[in-house]
C-alpha positions as CSV (number, residue, x, y, z in Angstrom):
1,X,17.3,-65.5,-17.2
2,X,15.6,-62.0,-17.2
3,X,16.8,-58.5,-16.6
4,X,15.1,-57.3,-13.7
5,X,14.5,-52.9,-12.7
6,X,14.0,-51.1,-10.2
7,X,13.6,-47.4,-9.4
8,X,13.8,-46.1,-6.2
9,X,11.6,-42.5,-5.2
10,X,11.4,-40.6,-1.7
11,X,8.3,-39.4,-3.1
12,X,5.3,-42.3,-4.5
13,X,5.2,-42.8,-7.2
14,X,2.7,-43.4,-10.0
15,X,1.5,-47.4,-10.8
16,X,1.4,-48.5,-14.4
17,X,-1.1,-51.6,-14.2
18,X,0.2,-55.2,-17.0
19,X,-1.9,-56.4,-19.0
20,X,-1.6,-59.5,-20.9
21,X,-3.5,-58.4,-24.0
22,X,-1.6,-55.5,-24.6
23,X,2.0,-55.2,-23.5
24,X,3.3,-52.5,-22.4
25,X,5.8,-50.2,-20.6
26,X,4.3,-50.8,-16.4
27,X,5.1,-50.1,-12.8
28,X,4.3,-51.8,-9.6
29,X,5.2,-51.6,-5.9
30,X,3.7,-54.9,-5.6
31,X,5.7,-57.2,-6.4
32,X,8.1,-60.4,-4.9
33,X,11.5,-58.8,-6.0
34,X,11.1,-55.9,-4.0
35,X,12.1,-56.8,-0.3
36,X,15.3,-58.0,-1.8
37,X,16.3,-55.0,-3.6
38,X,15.3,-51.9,-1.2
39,X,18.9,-52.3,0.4
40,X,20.5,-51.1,-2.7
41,X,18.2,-47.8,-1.6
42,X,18.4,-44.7,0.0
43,X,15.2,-43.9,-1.2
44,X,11.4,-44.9,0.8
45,X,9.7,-46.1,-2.0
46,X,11.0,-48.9,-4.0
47,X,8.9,-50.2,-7.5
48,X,9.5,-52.9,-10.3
49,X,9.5,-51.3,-13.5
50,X,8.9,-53.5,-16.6
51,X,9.4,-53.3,-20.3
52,X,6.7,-55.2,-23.1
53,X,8.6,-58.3,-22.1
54,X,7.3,-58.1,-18.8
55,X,10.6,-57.9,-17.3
56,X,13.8,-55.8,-17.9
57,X,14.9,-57.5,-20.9
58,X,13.4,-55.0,-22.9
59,X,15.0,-51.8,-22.3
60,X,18.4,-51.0,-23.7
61,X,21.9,-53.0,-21.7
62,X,25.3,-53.1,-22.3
63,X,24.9,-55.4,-25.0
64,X,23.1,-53.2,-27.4
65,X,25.7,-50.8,-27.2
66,X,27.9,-53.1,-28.9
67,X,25.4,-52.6,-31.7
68,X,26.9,-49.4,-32.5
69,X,30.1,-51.4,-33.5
70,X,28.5,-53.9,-35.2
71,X,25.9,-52.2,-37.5
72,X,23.1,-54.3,-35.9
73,X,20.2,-52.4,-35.0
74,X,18.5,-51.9,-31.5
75,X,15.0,-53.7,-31.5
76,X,12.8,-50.5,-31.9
77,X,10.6,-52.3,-28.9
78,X,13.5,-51.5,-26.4
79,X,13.8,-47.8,-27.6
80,X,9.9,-47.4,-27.5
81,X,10.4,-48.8,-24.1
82,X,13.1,-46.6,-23.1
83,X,11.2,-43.7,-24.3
84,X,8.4,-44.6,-21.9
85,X,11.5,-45.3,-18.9
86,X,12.5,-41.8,-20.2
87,X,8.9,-40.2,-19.6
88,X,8.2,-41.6,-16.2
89,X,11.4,-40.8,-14.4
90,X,11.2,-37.0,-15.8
91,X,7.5,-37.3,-14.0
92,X,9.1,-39.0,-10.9
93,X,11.7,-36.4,-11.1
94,X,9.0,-33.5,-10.7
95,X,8.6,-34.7,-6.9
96,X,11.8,-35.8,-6.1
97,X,15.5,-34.2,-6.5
98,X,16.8,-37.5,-7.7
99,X,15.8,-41.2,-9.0
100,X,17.5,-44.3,-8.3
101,X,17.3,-46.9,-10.7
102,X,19.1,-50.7,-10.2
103,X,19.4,-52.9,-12.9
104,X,20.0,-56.5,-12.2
105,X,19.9,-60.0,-13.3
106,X,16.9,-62.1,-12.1
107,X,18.3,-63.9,-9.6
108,X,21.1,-61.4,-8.6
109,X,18.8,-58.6,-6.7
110,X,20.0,-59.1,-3.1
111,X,23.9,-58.9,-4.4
112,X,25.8,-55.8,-4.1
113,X,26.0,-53.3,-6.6
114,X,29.8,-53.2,-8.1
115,X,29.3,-49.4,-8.8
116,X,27.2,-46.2,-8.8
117,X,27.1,-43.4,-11.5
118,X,24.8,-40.7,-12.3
119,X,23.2,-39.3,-15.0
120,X,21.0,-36.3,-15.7
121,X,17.2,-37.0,-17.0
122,X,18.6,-35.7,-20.5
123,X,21.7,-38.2,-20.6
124,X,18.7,-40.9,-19.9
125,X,17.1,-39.8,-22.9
126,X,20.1,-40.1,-25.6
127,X,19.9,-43.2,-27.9
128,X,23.2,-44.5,-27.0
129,X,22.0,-44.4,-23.1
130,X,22.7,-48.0,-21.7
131,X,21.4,-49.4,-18.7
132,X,24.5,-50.6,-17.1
133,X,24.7,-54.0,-15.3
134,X,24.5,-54.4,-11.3
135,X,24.5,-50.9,-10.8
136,X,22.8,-48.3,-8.8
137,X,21.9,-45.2,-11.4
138,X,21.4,-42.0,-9.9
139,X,18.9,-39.8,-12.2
140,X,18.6,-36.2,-11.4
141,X,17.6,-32.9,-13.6
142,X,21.8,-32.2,-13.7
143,X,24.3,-34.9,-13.1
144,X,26.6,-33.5,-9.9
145,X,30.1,-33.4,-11.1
């Protein structure tokens, strides 16, 4: 079972084409999941966004923050692919007031969220940032209070 994100814009946003030979950090409005996710969004225009693994296993989840109690490292593929999460929602972010993101089991997109925080685009961008679980993430420039 894979983690699955999405990211939710008023504005449209820019596609980041897969390829197979090299792996990479993409987005795509094209894709199966996303009729089953756009009710968790306020927002018109709803994208997949995938890590090297091709899905959402590689960015940073609750699990890796245990790693900060157990001396294990983060896999430097999920922060290179947080980095690049990082990068396009500050580029979203220069069109739109706010982000949504979703994070969700494969599987699990059409259940509801259990809750919704959010976060300013520099809070995304701190190395002990987790994608939490089943959750819709508001991203703005300043987190409201």
């Amino acid at each position: 079972m894979c983690y699955m994100l999405f990211l939710g814009s008023n504005r449209q946003c820019r596609a980041i084409p897969w390829h197979d030979q090299t792996p990479s950090f993409h987005v795509s409005d094209h894709d199966a999941w996303i009729p089953r996710v756009c009710q968790h969004f306020s927002k018109r225009y709803v994208y997949y966004v995938g890590s090297d693994s091709h899905c959402g296993c590689g960015f940073r989840d609750l699990a890796d923050s245990l790693s900060e109690h157990t001396g294990v490292e983060v896999e430097p593929e999920k922060a290179e692919n947080h980095r690049h999460l990082h990068e396009y929602v500050t580029e979203c972010l220069q069109n739109d007031s706010e982000i949504q993101l979703y994070f969700v089991w494969d599987g699990e997109e059409a259940e509801e969220a259990v809750a919704t925080c959010t976060f300013s685009i520099n809070q995304l961008a701190e190395s002990n940032f987790y994608l939490p679980e089943k959750t819709k993430i508001v991203v703005a420039e300043v987190a409201s209070e």
